[in-house]
N, C-alpha and C positions, 0 to 999 in steps of 0.2 A: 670723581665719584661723590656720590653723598657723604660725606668725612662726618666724621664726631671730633674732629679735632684739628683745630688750625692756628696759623700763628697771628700774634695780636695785630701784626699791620694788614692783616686778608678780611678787611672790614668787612665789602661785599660780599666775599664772599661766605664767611659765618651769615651774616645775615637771610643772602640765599638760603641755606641750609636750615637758618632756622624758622623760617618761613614756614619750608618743606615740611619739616617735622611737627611743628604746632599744626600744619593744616591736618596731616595724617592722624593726628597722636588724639587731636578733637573728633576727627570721622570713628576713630577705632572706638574712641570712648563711646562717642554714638551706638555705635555698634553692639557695645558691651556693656550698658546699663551703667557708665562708670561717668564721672561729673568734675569736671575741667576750668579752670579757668583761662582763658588765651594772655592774659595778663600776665595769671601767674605762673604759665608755662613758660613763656619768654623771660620772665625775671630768674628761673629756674638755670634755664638754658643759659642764660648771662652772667649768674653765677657760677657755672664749672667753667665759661670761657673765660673770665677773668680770673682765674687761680693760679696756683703755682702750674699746674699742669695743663689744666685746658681742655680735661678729657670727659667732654660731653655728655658721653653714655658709663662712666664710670661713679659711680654712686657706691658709697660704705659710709656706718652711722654716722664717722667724723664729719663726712661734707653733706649727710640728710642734716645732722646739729649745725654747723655755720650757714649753710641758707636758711633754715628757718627761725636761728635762735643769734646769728649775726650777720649776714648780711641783708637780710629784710628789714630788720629792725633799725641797722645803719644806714643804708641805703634807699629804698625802695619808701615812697611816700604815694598812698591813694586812697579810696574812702576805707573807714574801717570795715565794709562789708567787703570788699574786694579784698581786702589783707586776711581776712575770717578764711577764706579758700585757700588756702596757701600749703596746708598739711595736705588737705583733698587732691588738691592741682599735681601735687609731687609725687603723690600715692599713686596717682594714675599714669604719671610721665613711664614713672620705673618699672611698670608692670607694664605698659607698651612697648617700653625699651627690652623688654626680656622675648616679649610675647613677637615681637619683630625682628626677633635677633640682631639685636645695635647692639645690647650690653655687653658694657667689657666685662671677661669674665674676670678681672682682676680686683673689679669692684667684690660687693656684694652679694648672698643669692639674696632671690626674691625674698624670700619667706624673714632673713635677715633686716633687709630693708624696711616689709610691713611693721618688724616690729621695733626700729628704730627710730620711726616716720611717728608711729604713736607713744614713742616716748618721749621726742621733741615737741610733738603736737601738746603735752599736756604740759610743757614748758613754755607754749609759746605764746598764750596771752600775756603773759608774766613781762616775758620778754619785749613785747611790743609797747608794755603801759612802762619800760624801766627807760627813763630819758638817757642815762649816761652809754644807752649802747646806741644813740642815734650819731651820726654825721654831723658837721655845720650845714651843709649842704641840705641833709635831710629834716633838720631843728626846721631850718626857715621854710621848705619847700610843705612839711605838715602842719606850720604853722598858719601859712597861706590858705590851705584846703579847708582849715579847722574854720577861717574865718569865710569863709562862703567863696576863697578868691579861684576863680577859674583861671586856672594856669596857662593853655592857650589862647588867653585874652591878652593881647600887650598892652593894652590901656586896662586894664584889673590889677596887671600885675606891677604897674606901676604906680598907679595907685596906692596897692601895698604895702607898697617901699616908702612913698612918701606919705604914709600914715607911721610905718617904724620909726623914724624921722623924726615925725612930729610927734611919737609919742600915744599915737591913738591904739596903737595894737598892744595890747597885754601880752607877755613872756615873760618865762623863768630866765631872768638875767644871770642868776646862778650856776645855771644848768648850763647855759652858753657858754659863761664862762671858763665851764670846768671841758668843756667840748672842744673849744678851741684851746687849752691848756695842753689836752692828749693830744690832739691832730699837730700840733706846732713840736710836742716829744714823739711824734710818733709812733704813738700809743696803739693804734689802731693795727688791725689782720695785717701780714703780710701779701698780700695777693698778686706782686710781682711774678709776671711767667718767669719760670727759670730755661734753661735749656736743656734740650730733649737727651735722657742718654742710651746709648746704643747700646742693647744686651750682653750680659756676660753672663761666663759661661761659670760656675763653681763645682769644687770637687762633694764626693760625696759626705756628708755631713761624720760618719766615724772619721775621714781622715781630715777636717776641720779639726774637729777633736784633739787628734792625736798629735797635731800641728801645734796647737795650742798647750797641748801640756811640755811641747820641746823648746816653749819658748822660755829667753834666756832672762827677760823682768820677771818672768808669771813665778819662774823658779825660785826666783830674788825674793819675791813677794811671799812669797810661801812660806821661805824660813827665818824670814823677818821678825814676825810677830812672835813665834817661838822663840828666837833671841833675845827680843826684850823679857818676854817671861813674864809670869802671874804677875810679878811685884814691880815689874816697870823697871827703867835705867836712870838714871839722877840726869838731868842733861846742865847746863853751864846758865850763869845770869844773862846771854842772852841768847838761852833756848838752844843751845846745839848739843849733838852730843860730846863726850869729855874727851877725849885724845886718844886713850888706852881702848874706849870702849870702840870708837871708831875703827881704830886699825885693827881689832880685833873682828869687827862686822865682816870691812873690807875680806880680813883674809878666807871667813866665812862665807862671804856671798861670790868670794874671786872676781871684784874689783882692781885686782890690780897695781890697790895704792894704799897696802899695808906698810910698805917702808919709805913712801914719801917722807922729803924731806919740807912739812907744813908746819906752822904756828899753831892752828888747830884744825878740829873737824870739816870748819866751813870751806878749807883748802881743797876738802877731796871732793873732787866734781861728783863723781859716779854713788858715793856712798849717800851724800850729802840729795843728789836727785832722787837717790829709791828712797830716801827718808819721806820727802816731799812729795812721791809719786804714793807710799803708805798712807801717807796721810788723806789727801785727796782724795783716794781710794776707799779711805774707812776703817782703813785695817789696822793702824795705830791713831793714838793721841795723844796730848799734852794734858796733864793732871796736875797738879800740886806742884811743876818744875818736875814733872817723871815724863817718862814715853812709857806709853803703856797699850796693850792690846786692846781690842774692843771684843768685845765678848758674843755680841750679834755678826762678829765677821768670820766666824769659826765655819760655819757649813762653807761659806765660800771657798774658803781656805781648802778644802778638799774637794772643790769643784775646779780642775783648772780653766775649763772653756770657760764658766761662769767667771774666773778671779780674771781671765784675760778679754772679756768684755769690758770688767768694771774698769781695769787698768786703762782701755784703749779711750774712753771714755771720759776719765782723771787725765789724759795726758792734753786735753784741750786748755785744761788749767795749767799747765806748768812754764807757762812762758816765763816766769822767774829763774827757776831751778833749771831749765835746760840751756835757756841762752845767758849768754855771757853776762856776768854781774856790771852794773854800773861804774864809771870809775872815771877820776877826774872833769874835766871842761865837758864832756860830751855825753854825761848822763846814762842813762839805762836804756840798750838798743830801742828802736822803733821797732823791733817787731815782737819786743815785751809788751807794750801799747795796747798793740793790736791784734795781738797773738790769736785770742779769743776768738777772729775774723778772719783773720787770715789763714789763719791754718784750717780750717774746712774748706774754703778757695780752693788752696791745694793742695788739698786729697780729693777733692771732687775733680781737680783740673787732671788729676792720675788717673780717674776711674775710665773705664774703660775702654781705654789706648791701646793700641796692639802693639808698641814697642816701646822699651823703656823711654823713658823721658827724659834730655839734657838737663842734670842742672841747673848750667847756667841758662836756659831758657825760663827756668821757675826762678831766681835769680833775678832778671830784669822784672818780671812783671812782679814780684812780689814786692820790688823797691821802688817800681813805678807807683803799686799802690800805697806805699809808703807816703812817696812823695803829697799823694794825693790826699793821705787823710790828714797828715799835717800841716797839709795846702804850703806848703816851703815854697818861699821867694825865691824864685828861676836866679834875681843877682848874688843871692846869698853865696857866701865863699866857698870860692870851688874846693880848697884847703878841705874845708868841715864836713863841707856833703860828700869828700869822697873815704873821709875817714867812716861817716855814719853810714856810707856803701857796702864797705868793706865790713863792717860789723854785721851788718846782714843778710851781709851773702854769708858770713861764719856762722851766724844760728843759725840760717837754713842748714847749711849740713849738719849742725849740733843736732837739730829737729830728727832728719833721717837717721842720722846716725842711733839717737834715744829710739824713734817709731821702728829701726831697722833690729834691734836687740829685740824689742816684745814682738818683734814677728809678722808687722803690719804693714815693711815695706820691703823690697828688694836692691840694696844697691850694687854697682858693678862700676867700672871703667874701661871705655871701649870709643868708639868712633858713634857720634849719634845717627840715628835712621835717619835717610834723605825725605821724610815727611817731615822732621824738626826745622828745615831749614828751607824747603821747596815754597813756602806760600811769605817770605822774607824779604823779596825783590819782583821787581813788577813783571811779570810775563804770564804766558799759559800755565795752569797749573793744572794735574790732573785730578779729576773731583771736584775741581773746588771753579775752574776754568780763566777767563782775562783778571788781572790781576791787576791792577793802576796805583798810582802812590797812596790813593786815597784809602784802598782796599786792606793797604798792610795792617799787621794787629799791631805793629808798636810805631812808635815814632822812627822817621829814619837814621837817627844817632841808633838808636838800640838795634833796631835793624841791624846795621852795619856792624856794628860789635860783635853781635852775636854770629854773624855769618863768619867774624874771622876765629871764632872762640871756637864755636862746631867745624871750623876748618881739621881742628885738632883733637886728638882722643880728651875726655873728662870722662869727670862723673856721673853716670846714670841714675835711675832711681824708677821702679815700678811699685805698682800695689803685688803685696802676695795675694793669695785666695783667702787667705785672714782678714789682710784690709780690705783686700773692695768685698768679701760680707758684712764686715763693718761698716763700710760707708756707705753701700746700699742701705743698708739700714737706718742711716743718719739721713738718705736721700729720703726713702717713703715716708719716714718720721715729719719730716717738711713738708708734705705734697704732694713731692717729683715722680715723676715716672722715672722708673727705673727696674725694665724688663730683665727677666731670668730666663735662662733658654730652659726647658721644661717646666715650667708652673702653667703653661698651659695644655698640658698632655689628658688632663679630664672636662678642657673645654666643649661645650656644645662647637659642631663643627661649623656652624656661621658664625658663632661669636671669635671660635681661634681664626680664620678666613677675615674678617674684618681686623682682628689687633694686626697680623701679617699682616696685611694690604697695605696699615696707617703708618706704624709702627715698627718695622723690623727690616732691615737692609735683604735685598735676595740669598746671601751665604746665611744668616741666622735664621729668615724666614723659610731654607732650606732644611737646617737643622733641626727648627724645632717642629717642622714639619714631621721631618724625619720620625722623630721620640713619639710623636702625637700618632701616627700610623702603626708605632709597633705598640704601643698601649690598646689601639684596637683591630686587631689583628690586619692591618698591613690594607684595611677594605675601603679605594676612595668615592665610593659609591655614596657612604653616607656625607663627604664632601660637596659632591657633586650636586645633590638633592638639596643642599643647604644654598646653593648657587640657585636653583630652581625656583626655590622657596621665597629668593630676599625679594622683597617686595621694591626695592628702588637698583635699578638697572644700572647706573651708572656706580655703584654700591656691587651688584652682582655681577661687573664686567670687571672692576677691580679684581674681587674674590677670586673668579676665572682665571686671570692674568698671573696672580701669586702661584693659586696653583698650578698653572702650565708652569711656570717658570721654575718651578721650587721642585719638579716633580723628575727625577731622571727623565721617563720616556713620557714626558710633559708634552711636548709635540704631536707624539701620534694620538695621544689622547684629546689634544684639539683637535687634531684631523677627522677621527670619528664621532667627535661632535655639533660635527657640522649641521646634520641633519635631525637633529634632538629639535623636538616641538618648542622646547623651553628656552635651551640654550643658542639654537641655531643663528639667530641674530646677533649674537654678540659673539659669537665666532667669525662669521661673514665679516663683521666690523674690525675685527682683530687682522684678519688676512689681509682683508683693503687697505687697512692703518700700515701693516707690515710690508706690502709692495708682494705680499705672497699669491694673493686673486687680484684680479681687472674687475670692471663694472661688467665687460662683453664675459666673464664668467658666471657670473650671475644668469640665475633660470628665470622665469617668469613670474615664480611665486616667491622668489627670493625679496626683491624689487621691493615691494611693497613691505615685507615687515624690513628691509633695511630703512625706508624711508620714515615708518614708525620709530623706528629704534633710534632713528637723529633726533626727531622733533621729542622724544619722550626725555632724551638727553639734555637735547637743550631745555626745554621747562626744567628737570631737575637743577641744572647747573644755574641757569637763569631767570626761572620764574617767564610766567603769560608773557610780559611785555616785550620777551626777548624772539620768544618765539612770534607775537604779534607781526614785530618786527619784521623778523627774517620771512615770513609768509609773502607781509607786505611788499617785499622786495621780490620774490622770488617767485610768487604767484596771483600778484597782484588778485584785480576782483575775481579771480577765481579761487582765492583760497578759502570762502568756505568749501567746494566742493572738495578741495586738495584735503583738508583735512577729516571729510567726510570719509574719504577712501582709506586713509589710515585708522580710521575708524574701524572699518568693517575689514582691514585685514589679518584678523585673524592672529595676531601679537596676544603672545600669553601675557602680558603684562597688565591683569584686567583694572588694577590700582589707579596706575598709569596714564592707561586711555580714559576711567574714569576723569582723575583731573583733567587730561586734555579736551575732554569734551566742556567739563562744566567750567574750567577756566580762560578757555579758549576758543572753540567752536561755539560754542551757545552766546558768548558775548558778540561774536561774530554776523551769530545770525540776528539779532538784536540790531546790530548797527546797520546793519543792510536791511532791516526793515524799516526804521527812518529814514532811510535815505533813497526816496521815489525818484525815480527819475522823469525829469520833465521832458515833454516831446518837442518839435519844433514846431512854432505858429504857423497855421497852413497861409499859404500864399494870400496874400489882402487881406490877413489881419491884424488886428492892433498892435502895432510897436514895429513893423517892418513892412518895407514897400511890396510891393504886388508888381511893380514892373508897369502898372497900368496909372491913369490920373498925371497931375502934375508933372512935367518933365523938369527935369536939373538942367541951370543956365551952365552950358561950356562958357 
């Protein structure tokens, strides 16, 4: 189909696609009095496919600001009258992407976007004349331009270089310098794709709430700050609190460790963390050697969903206070370190799993990446690294354990699901399919451990409906896609019909089908019309495809659309694809728009020279007329055949007009014998 969204090694095929779209999106402009640049349409388009997400026709002010106000200025080097269209070129893209039904409705509305567009736009000469948002890359490649060098000249541009060299090109050595200072800290966007994540599903937002007020920190935190009180608590020379005051908290918060037998405060795990998790949080401070409330954290305080955000949020800092303190030859775990990084890892690695998740599966990879960030010498003593193993497989469960009290995660002990340990050794696997050594996600020592550890019951661990709305929210914050089954229930129904097609497995794109049908009253007619409507076929065979599939009596509903002016071709192709109709099923008039329906497919998928191609081979010098007859058969597709005509057939007839064909010399004339005169010596 024509996708808005693909993954970073599908070179060709984004490129296909964005071919497609700069050619239509400059015809539409045509159309519509609206002014375009193909430059900076494709710089546009290059910018959501290199993001965190990828999603083409998703546009909100965040990424209309970073194409026009960072990645242009980083990136993108050409005359400064081609960089001047760049607010224009984006104006037009997103108002075609609405006006064609591509836009994702999760982006943007229009009306948002125009006035995003013009308030980057008034940012963004600023931005183009400020050197420290350029590139290395981009420093030298407009510094080239600046100096008359035509860039696909390879003797210009070598030249260039050996004018830098020697010294004849002027540049702010400064300015480099400070450019390659960020790029070498990596300073710069992050615009790695991340990975795609599969919708969930959340309860309704009172019983988040009410979720949230049951949790067992948000409680802790609550009567904390009223503990210390207006005048604060004396705490000890170095900073904790005094002995008395602490087992007094303990047995206030029910901690647990009001009659420990400790030297002092710093002994009690649990009182000592919700100190540390207050603080973090905002809700207490250090003054004068007192603990004392903050006076801006009072409304919180009788917000519990609001106190149990900010907590969930403070607990990305607490790699000190939750895992194990330092102590002797072996230092402060590795995953105090790295806490900060790893611990989003996994919650993201929890989010939207359909069964708890083994421990010790997060376990090995968490110490794999251990391993990695402290790049540990493989000969180093087996002794040391499995002591520093062992300490980090314990903060992991400390982590759950702290995340499993505020309510952010589920733990259990049980037998792990056969999906924790099915894709572990090499064979078929279902979903995922041949599996080779090379395929496994860990090395095969881990491998093997872990199939004999899930041989046996452990510890689990899931997101509640508290965490993964947190972490969804940690996801968008980034980038990420990260779908909700109803947020698209007020979509335009081509724009919901395309995220399903991209975007959603057949059980969810069932779902939120489902939600989307009863918000308008149950009618798929206005679906159906949005299939009619999309102007690229292999885009509205998709559509089609979701929803037969998604639909209960989705079958008979293809069956009776067989015969639809609009639809009927790409039903035909659906039945033939399915092994459900023969070609000898096919009528007379069928024939011909199914022949349309290939070659329109192939251009979309492949562009002219695929189809040139395939003609070439298939209908040799007859295929201008082959594609004359697709022409005139009568395919609603009138976009479609337009390009096939002027991309395809007109070139065609072009080339067959130079190309005369020469007759043969008639008998006794020059260049070849007549049979008559001189005879050949046998």
């Amino acid at each position: 189909m024509v996708r808005t969204h693909f993954d970073p090694e599908e070179v060709e095929e984004f490129e296909s696609a964005k071919d497609l779209l700069i050619r239509r999106c400059l015809a539409w402009a045509g159309e519509h009095g609206a002014r375009a640049d193909e430059a900076m349409l494709a710089a546009a388009l290059n910018a959501r496919h290199h993001s965190r997400d990828g999603r083409l026709a998703c546009w909100d002010a965040r990424q209309v600001r970073r194409f026009l106000l960072e990645w242009i200025p980083r990136h993108l080097a050409a005359e400064r009258d081609v960089l001047a269209t760049a607010p224009e070129s984006l104006l037009t893209l997103v108002r075609y992407l609405t006006a064609s039904g591509l836009r994702d409705p999760r982006g943007a509305s229009l009306a948002e976007l125009e006035a995003a567009v013009a308030e980057a736009a008034a940012e963004y000469p600023a931005a183009l004349a400020d050197p420290a948002r350029q590139g290395v890359g981009k420093f030298w490649t407009q510094t080239a331009l600046d100096n008359g060098v035509v860039l696909d000249d390879e003797r210009a541009v070598a030249g260039f270089r050996r004018d830098v060299d020697a010294g004849r090109i002027r540049f702010d050595a400064d300015v480099l310098d400070r450019l390659l200072e960020a790029e070498f800290a990596g300073a710069g966007p992050d615009d790695e794709r991340a990975f795609p994540q599969c919708p969930v599903a959340l309860p309704p937002a009172a019983e988040l709430a009410a979720e949230a007020a049951r949790s067992e920190i948000v409680r802790q935190l609550a009567a904390l700050p009223d503990w210390v009180g207006k005048d604060g608590r004396p705490l000890t020379k170095t900073g904790n609190l005094r002995l008395a005051d602490a087992r007094e908290l303990a047995e206030l918060l029910g901690t647990g460790e009001r009659d420990l037998r400790v030297r002092g405060s710093a002994e009690m795990p649990r009182v000592s963390l919700l100190l540390a998790w207050a603080k973090k949080a905002g809700l207490v401070r250090v003054r004068k050697e007192r603990l004392v409330p903050v006076a801006k954290a009072a409304p919180l305080l009788r917000d519990p969903e609001a106190l149990w955000r900010r907590a969930f949020e403070a607990a990305f800092e607490l790699g000190t206070a939750i895992c194990a303190p330092a102590s002797g030859w072996s230092g402060s775990s590795m995953l105090v370190t790295a806490f900060d990084e790893l611990l989003p890892d996994v919650l993201n690695t929890l989010y939207s799993l359909p069964a708890p998740i083994p421990v010790a599966r997060l376990q090995e990879t968490v110490w794999l990446a251990c391993q990695a960030y402290f790049l540990l010498d493989p000969e180093e003593n087996g002794v040391r690294q499995d002591i520093w193993r062992r300490q980090v497989d314990e903060d992991l469960l400390a982590v759950f354990d702290a995340l499993s009290r505020l309510g952010a995660v589920e733990t259990s002990h049980g037998m792990a699901d056969e999906l924790y340990s099915s894709d572990l050794r090499p064979g078929v696997v279902e979903g995922i399919g041949e599996l080779t050594e090379d395929d496994l996600p860990l090395p095969p020592e881990a491998c093997a451990r872990l199939l004999s550890r899930l041989a046996e019951p452990g510890p689990l661990v899931r997101l509640t409906p508290l965490g993964t709305r947190a972490v969804r929210e940690r996801l968008l914050a980034d980038g990420r896609d990260a779908p909700l089954l109803g947020e698209l229930a007020a979509a335009e129904p081509g724009e919901l019909l395309g995220v399903l097609a991209q975007h959603y497995t057949q059980e969810t794109a069932a779902a939120e089908l489902e939600g989307w049908l009863a918000a308008h009253g149950g009618d798929i007619e206005p679906l159906l019309d949005a299939v009619r409507a999309c102007p690229f076929r292999t885009r509205a065979s998709a559509m089609l495809s979701t929803l037969v599939e998604a639909l209960p009596d989705g079958r008979s509903t293809q069956a009776r659309l067989r015969h639809d002016p609009a639809l009927g071709s790409l039903v035909l192709t659906a039945l033939l694809e399915a092994g459900e109709l023969s070609p000898e099923d096919l009528t007379a008039d069928e024939h011909p728009l199914l022949l349309a329906e290939s070659l329109i497919i192939l251009l979309e998928l492949g562009g002219p020279e695929a189809v040139a191609e395939q003609l070439r081979e298939s209908a040799g010098r007859n295929a201008p007329e082959f594609v004359a007859e697709v022409l005139d058969s009568g395919h609603p597709a009138r976009a479609a055949l337009e390009d096939l005509r002027v991309l395809v057939y007109e070139p065609m007839l072009a080339t067959s007009a130079r190309l005369r064909l020469v007759p043969s010399p008639a008998p006794g004339s020059r260049g070849r014998p007549s049979g008559r005169g001189r005879k050949r010596r046998h």
